[in-house]
C-alpha distance (Angstrom), angle and dihedral (degrees) to the residues before:
residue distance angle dihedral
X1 . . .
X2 3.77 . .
X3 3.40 93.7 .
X4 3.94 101.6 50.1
X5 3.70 88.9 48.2
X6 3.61 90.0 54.2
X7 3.79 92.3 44.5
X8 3.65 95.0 52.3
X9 3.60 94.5 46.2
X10 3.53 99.2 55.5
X11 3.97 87.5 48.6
X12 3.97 84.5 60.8
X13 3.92 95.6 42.8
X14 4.04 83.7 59.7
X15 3.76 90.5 71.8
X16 3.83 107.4 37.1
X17 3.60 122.9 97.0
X18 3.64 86.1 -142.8
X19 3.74 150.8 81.5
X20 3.87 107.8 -116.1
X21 3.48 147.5 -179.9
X22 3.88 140.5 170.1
X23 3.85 128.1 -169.7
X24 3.78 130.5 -178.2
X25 3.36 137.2 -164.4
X26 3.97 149.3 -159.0
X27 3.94 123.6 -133.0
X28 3.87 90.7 -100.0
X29 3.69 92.5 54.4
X30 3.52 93.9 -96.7
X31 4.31 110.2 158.1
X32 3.60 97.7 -137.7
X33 4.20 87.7 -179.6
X34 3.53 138.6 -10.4
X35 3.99 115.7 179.0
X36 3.65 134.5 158.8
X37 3.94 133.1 58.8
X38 3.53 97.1 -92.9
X39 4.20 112.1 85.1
X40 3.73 111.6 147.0
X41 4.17 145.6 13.8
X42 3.21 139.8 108.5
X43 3.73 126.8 -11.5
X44 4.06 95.3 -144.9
X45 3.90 101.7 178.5
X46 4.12 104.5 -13.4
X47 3.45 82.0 76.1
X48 4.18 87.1 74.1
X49 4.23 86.9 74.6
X50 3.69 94.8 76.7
X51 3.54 94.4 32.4
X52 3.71 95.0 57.7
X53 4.31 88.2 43.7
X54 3.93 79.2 50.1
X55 3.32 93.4 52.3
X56 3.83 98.3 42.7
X57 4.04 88.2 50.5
X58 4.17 95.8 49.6
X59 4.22 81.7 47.4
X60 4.13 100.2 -120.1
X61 3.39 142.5 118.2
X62 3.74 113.9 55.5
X63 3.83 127.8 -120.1
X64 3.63 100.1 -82.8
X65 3.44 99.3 50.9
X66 4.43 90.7 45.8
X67 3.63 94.0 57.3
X68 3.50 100.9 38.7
X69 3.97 87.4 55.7
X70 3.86 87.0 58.6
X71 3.81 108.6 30.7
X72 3.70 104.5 35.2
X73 4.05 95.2 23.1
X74 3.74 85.6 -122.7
X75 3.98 103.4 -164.5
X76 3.89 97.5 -173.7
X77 3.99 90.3 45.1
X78 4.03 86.2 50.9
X79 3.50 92.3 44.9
X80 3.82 87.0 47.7
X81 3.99 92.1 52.2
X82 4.04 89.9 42.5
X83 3.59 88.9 65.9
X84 3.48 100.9 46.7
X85 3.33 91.9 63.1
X86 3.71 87.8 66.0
X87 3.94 134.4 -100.1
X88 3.70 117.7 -12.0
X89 3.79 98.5 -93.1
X90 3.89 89.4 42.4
X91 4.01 80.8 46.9
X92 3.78 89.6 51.0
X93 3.69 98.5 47.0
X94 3.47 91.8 56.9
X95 4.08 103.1 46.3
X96 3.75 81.7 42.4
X97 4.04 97.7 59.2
X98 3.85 85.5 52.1
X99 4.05 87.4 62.6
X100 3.87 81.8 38.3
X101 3.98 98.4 59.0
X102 4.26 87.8 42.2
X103 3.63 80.2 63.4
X104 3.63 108.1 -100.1
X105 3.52 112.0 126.7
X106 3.93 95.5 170.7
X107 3.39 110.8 62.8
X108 3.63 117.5 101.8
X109 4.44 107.6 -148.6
X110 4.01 95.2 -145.4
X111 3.71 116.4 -129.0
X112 4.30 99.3 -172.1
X113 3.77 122.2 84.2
X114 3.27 97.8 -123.2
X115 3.38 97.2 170.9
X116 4.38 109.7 39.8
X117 3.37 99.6 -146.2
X118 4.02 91.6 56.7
X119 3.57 154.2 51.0
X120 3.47 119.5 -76.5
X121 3.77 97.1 -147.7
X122 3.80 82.4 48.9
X123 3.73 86.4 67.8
X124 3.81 96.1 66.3
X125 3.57 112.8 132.0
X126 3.89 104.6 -129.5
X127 3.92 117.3 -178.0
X128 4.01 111.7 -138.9
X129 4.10 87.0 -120.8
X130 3.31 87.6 52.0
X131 3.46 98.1 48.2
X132 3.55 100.2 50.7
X133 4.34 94.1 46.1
X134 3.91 78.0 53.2
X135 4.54 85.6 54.6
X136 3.15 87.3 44.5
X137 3.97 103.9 53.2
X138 3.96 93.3 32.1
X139 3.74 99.9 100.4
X140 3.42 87.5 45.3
X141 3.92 97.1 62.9
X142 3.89 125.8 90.7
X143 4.10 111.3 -101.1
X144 3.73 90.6 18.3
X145 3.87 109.8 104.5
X146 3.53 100.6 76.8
X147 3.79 86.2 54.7
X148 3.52 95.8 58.3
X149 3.53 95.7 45.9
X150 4.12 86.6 55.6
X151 3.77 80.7 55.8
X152 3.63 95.4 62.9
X153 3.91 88.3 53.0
X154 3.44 96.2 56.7
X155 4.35 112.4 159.6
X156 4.17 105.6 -99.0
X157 4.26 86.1 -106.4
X158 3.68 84.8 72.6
X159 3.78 101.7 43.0
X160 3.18 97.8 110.9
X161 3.98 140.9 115.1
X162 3.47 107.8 -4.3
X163 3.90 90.5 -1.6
X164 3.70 90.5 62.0
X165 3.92 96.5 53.8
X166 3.84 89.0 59.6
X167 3.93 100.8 -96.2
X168 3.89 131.3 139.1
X169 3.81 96.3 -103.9
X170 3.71 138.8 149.5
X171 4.34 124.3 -165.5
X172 3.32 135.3 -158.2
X173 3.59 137.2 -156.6
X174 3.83 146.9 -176.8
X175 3.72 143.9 147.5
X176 4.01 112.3 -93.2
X177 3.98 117.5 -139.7
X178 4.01 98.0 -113.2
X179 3.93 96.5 59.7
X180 3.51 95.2 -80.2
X181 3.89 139.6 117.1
X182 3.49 127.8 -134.2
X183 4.20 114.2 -150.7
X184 3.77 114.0 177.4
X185 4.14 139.5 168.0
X186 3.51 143.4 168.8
X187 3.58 136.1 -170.6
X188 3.75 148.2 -177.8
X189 4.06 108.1 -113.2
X190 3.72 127.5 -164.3
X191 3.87 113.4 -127.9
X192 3.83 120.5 176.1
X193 4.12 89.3 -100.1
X194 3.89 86.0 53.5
X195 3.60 121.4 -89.2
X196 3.99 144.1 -13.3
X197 4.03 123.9 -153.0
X198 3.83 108.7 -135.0
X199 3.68 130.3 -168.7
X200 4.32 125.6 -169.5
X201 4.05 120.1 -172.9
X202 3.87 119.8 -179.4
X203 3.73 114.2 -179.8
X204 3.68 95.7 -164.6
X205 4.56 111.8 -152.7
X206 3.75 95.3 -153.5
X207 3.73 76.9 65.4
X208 4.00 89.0 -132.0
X209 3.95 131.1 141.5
X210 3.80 96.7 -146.3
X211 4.28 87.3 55.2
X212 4.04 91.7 54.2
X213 3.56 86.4 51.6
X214 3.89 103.9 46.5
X215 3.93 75.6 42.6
X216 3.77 94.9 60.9
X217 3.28 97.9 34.8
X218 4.31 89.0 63.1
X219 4.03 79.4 49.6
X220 3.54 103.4 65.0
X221 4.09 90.8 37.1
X222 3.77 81.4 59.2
X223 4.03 92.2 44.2
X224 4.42 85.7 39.1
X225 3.67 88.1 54.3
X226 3.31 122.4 21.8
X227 4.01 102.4 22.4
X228 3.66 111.1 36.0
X229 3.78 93.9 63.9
X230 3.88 84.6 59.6
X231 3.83 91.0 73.0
């Protein structure tokens, strides 16, 4: 099984003007695959899951401002529930033991701006693996269910990849600093067992949005039809 996937992955990577990756994962944090150059950066936007499950848990934020983090991608009504949860390393701690109790004690939620013009928490470096055991363990985690169900109701801009066949998912996206741009998602998908976490990166060279997205979208009809069946 390994082996096909592998074969029929690098057949796709041939004709993408991108560098990819994909990783999935079982409910015990189990990599099942993880193929492609790409493997870690930034977070951009998926980061918003466990801050919205942080925010839930620490009891701010109201309604408006936790589903417009997750459907719309609402940067000003993140920032606005980052800050209630006190200053930035407070902020961090919190969004970081969400990634903690999913069963990722590595990654490091980062509380700087490094970059002015965005978030700080957007800035997270989030391996792909990493990513997808977090997918994979979300609905699993106290405070998380309503989150997931806001990432079924995603706003039609972000239908797309794994959002468009139907799944819980959430994307993020940002420009990189060597005229490239970084498009990622994960989601929870069903399987007959239960459920798989999955996690999609396309760091697109013409450094455009719309490529990482047509980019992603060939991803997950690869995963749809030639890797879901595997599991």
């Amino acid at each position: 099984m390994k082996r096909a996937l592998e074969t029929g992955f690098a057949e796709l990577s041939r004709s993408i003007p991108a560098a990819i990756g994909v990783a999935i994962a079982a409910v015990d944090g189990t990599c099942l695959a993880s193929l492609g150059t790409w493997s870690t950066g930034v977070a951009w936007s998926t980061i918003k899951v466990p801050l919205v499950v942080a925010a839930l848990r620490a009891g701010v934020g109201s309604r408006e401002l936790v589903d417009q983090t997750i459907t719309q991608s609402d940067n000003a009504a993140a920032e606005e529930l980052w800050s209630q949860l006190g200053d930035p390393a407070a902020a961090a701690r919190q969004v970081q033991a969400v990634i903690y109790d999913a069963g990722d004690p590595v990654t490091a939620v980062e509380s700087r701006r490094l970059r002015p013009e965005y978030t700080a928490f957007g800035q997270t470096q989030w391996p792909l693996v990493r990513q997808a055991q977090f997918a994979a363990r979300l609905p699993l985690i106290p405070d998380a269910s309503p989150v997931v169900g806001l990432m079924h109701d995603l706003c039609s801009e972000h239908r797309w990849g794994l959002a468009a066949k139907g799944f819980a998912a959430k994307g993020g996206w940002g420009p990189g600093l060597a005229d490239d741009y970084l498009v990622r998602q994960f989601a929870i998908v069903p399987i007959e067992a239960g459920h798989i976490g999955v996690a999609l990166a396309a760091d697109a060279r013409d450094g455009e949005f719309e490529t990482g997205i047509d980019v992603l979208n060939d991803l997950t009809d690869w995963f749809v039809e030639a890797a879901l069946s595997q599991y």
